[in-house]
Legacy VTK file of the C-alpha trace (Angstrom):
# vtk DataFile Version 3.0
C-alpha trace
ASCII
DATASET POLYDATA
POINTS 70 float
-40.635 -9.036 11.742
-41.414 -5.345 10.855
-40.898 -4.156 7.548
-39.178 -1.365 9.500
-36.675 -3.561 11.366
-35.724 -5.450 8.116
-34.901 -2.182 6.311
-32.604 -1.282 9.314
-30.646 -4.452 9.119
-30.765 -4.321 5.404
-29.291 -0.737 5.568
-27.031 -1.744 8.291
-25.453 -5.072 6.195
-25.363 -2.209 3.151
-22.957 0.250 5.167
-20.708 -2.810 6.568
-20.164 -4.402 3.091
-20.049 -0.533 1.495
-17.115 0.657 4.232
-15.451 -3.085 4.308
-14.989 -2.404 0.010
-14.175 1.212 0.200
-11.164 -0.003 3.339
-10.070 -2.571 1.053
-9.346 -0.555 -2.105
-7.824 2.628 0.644
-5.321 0.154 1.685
-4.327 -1.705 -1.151
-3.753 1.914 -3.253
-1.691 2.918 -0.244
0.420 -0.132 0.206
0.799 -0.170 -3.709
1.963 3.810 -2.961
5.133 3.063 -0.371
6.170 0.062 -2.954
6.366 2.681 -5.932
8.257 5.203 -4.046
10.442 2.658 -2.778
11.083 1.038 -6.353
11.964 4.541 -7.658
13.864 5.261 -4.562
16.317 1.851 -5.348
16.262 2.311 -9.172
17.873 5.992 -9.065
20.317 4.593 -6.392
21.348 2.056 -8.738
21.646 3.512 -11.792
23.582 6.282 -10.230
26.137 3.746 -9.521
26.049 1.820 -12.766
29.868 1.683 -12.883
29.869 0.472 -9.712
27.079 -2.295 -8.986
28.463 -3.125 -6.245
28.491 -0.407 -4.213
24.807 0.729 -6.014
23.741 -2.498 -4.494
25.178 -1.709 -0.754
23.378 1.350 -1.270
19.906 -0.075 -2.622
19.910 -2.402 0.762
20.189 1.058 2.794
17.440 2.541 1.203
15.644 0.156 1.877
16.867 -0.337 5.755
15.995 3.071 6.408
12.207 2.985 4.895
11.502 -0.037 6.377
7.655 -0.064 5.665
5.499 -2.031 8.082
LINES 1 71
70 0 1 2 3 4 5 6 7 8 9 10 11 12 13 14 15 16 17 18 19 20 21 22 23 24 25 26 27 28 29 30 31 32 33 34 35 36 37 38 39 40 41 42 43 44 45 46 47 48 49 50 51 52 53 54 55 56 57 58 59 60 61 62 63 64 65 66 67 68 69
């Protein structure tokens, strides 16, 4: 084989795994984005209500109905 052809493949393995790393970290910061607005979404809904938990709580579960996240 061609010192040519293995540089392609070499280069080619080298931009999968480089893409495939840089995807993973894209996702996971974005996922870990929608979970920290939805904590802080829930958390001022409930201590707005903190003399009534109950009703804090009903609200909590429809903040987090309506930003249902896939």
């Amino acid at each position: 084989m061609k010192i040519a052809t293995r540089l392609t493949i070499l280069l080619v393995v080298l931009t999968v795994l480089v893409a495939l790393t840089v995807g993973w970290f894209a996702v996971d910061a974005s996922t870990r984005s929608l979970y920290s607005s939805l904590d802080q979404q829930i958390n001022a809904v409930i201590r707005s209500g903190v003399g009534h938990p109950d009703a804090a709580l009903s609200d909590a579960l429809n903040v987090v109905q309506e930003n249902e996240y896939p």
